[in-house]
C-alpha positions as CSV (number, residue, x, y, z in Angstrom):
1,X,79.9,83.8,109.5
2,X,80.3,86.7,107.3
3,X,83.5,88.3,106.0
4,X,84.2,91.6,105.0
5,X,87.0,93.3,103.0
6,X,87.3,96.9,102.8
7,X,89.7,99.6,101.7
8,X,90.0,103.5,100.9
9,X,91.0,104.7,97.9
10,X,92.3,108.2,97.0
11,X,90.5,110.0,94.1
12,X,91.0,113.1,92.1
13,X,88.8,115.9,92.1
14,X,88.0,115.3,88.6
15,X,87.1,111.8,88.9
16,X,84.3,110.8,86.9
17,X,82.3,108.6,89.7
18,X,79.2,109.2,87.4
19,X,80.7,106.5,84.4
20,X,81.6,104.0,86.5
21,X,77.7,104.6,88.3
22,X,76.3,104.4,84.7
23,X,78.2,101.7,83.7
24,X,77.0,99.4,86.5
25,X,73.3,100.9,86.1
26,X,72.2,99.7,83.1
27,X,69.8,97.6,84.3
28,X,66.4,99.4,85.1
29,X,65.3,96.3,87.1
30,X,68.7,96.3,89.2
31,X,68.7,92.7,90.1
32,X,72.3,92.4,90.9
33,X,73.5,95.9,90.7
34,X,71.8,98.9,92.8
35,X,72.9,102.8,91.8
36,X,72.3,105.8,94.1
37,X,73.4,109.4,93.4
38,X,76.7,108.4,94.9
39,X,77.0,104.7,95.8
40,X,77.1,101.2,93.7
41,X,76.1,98.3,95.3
42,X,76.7,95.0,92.9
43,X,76.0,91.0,93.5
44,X,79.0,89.1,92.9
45,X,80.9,85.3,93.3
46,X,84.0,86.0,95.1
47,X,85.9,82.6,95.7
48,X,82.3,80.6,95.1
49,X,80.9,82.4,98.0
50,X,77.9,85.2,97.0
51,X,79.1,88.6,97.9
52,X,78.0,92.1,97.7
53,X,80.3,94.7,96.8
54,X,79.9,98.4,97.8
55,X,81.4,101.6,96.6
56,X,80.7,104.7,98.4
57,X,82.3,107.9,96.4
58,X,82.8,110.6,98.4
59,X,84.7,113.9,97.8
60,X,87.8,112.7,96.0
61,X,88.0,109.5,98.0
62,X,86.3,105.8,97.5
63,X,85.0,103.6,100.3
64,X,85.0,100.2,98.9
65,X,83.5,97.1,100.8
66,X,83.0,93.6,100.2
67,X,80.1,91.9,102.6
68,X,81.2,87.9,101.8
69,X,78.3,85.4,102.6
70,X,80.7,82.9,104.5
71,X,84.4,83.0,105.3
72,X,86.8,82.9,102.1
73,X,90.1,83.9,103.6
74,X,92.6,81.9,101.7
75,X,95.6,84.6,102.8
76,X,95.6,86.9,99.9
77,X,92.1,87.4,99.6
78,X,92.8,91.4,100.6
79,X,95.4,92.3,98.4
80,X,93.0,90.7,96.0
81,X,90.1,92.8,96.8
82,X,92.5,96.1,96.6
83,X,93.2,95.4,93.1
84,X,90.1,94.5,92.1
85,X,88.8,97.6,92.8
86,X,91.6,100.0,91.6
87,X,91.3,97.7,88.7
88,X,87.2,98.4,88.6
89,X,87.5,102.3,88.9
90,X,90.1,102.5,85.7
91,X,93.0,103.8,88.3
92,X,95.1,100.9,86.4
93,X,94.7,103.3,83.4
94,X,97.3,105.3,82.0
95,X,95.3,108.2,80.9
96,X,97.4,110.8,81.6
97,X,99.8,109.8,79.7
98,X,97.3,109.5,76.8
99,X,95.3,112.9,77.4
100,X,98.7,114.6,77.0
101,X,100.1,112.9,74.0
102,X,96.7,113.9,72.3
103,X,94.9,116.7,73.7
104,X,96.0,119.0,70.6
105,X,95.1,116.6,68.1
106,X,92.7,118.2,65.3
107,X,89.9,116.1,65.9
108,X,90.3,114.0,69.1
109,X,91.5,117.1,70.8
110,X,88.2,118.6,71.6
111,X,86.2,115.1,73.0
112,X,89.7,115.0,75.6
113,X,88.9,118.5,76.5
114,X,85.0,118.1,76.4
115,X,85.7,114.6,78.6
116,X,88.8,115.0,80.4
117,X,89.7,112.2,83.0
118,X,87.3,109.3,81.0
119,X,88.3,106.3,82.4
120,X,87.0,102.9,81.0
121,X,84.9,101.1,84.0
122,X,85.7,97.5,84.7
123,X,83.5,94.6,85.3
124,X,84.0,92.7,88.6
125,X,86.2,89.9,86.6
126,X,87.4,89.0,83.5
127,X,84.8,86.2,83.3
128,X,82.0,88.6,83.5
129,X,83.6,90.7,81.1
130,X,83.9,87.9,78.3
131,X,80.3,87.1,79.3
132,X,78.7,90.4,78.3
133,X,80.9,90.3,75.4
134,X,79.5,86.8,74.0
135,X,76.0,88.3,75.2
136,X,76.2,91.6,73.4
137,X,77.1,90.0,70.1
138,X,75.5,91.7,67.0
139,X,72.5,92.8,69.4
140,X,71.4,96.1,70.7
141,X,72.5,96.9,74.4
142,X,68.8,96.8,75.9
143,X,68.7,93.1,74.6
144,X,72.2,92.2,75.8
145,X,70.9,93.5,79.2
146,X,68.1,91.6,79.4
147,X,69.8,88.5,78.5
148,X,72.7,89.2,81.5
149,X,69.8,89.5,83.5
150,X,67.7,86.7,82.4
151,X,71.1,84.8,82.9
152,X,71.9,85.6,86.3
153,X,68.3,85.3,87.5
154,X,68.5,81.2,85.9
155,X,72.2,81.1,87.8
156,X,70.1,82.1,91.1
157,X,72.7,82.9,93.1
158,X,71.6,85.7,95.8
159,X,73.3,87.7,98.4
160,X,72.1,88.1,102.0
161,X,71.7,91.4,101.4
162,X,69.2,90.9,98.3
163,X,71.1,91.2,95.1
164,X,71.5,88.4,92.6
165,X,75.0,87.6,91.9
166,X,76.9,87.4,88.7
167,X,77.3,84.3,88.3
168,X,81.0,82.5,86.9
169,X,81.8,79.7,85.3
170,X,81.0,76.9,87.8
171,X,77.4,78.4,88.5
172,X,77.0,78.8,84.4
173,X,78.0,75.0,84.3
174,X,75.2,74.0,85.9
175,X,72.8,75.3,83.5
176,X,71.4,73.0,80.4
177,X,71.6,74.5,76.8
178,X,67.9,74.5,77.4
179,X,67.9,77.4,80.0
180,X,70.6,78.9,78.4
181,X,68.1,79.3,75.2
182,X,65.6,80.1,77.9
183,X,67.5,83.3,79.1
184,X,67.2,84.3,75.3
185,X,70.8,83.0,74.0
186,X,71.2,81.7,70.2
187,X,71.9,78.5,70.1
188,X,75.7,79.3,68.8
189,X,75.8,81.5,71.7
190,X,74.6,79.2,74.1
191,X,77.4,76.6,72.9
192,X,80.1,79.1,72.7
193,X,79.4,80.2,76.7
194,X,79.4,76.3,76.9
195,X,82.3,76.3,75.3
196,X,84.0,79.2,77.4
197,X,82.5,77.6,80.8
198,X,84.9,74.0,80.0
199,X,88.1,75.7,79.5
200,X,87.4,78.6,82.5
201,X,86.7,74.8,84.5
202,X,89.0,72.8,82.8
203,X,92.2,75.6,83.6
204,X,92.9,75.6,80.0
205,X,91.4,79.8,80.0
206,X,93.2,80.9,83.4
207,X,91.5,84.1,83.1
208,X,92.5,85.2,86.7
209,X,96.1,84.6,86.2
210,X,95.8,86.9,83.5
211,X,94.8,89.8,86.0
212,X,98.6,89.7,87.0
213,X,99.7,90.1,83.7
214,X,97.6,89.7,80.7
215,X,99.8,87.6,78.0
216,X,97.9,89.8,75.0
217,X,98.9,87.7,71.9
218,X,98.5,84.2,73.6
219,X,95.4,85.5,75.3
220,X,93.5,86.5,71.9
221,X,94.9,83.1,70.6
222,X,93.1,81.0,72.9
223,X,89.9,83.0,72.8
224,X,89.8,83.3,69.2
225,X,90.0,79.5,68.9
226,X,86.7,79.2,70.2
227,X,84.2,79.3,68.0
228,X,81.6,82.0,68.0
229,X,84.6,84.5,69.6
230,X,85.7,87.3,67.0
231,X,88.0,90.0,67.4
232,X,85.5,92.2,68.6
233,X,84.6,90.2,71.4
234,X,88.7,89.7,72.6
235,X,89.2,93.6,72.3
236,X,86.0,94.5,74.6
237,X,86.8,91.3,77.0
238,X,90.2,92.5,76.8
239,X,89.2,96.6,77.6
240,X,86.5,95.6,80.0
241,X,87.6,92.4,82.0
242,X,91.4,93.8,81.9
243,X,92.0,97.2,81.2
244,X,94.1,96.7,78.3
245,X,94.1,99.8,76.1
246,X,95.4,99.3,72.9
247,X,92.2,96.8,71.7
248,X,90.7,98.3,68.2
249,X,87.4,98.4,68.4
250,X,86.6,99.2,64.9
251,X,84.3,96.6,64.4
252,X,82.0,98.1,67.2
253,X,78.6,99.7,65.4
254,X,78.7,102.8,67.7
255,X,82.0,103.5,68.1
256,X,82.1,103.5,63.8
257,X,78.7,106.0,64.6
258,X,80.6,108.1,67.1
259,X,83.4,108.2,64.2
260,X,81.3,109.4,61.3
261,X,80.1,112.1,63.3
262,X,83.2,113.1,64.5
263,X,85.0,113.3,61.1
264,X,82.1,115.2,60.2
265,X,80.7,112.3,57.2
266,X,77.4,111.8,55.8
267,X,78.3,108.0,54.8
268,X,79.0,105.5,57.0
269,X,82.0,104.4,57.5
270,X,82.8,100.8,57.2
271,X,84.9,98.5,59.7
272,X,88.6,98.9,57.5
273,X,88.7,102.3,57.4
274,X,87.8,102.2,61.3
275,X,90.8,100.4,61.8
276,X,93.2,102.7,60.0
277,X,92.0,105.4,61.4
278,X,92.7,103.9,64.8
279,X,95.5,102.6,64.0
280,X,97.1,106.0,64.9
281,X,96.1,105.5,68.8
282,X,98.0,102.6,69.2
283,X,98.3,101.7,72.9
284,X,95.0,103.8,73.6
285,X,93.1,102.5,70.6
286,X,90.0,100.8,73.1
287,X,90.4,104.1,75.1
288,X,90.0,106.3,71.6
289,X,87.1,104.2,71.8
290,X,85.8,104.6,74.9
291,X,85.7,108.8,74.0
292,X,83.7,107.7,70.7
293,X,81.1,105.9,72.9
294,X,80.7,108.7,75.1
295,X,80.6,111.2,72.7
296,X,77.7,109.6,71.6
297,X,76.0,109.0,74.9
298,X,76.0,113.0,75.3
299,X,73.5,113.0,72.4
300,X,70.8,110.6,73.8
């Protein structure tokens, strides 16, 4: 028997369904997430049973639906499915607060009135989150995608419906180091997912507990005691799996790119200076961020 959780959420008139689409679409072979002009339809685990989740945005309003292959009803599971997608659609977000704090600022003034209402889209989880981050290490995005995908094709984990799910740590634990190579991982990649996948099993990373409330400084202390996990890769788990703001991503190549353009330099500008400069942002540092990356996406 199927299950399905659903909910409405309330939505601006400004909201900007078109990055969370994008976000979600990177894939051109869409094996676990599906993008029309207005809906997202994306393979996920939820409670180790394969489930698609649906977004339908509609004039300031988003239908949200999860189609569960097999009951998982454990009591909360719908007050868990309302904040995972408030969580997904950046609603958690306090950008308000930041867009008026900053909207006269010399230089980050104009990207806030250019790209008013940027929210930072959400993976599904926090697992999938750290994932991509691990994935994405030092590589261009088309190669981190086809690695996700090559990954969630070896998981082979498939929805009723169609889509491949996302696999999380008890499907990845299944996998050898061989397949992991396979799917195009280094091999210190492969043994830091490993790595990751033991402690996610082993209750030692309680990555869902930190939903609730995300302990920052004891969070980036057990992740950056894994090796092969950086800074970098805490901050973008951190902005992506969480919604936590204040991450400085100034070790991120494009958001250094974005930078130099926007301070109007012809050198490049190198991973300390980053830092200071977003050092002024602090909590919105990852959000400062996420205007960089944009800024930058209106060029391609």
């Amino acid at each position: 028997m199927n299950q399905l959780l659903s909910c409405s959420i309330p939505l601006t008139a400004t909201f900007r369904a078109g990055d969370i689409l994008a976000f979600h679409g990177r894939d051109p072979q869409a094996v676990s997430e599906r993008i029309t002009a207005n809906t997202l339809q994306k393979g996920m685990v939820w409670r180790g049973q394969a489930a698609c989740l649906s977004v339908f945005f509609q004039p300031e309003q988003a239908e949200v639906q999860l189609l569960i292959d097999g009951a998982a009803d454990d009591g909360d599971s719908q007050a868990a499915f309302d904040a995972m997608a408030y969580r997904m659609l950046g609603l958690t977000q306090d950008i308000e607060v930041f867009e008026a704090q900053y909207r006269d600022h010399p230089l980050l003034g104009a990207l806030i009135s250019q790209q008013a209402g940027l929210r930072v889209p959400l993976t599904a989880t926090p697992f999938e989150a750290l994932t991509w981050a691990i994935t994405g290490q030092q590589i261009s995005v088309g190669a981190a995608v086809s690695i996700r995908r090559r990954l969630i094709l070896a998981a082979d984990i498939r929805h009723s419906g169609g889509l491949f799910c996302s696999p999380e740590a008890s499907q990845i634990a299944g996998l050898s180091e061989q397949t992991l190579r396979q799917a195009g991982f280094s091999l210190s990649k492969a043994q830091t997912l490993a790595t990751l996948v033991e402690l996610v099993e082993q209750k030692q990373l309680p990555l869902d507990a930190w939903v609730q409330k995300l302990p920052v400084e004891e969070a980036r202390a057990a992740l950056e005691a894994i090796r092969g996990i950086g800074p970098w890769t805490v901050n973008y788990t951190m902005l992506r799996g969480f919604g936590w703001l204040d991450g400085s991503l100034h070790g991120d190549v494009a958001v250094r790119k974005a930078l130099q353009m926007l301070l109007g330099q012809t050198e490049k500008i190198n991973e300390k200076d980053a830092k200071i400069w977003l050092e002024e942002f602090s909590p919105f540092r990852a959000l400062v961020g996420a205007h960089l990356w944009s800024s930058l996406s209106k060029l391609a």
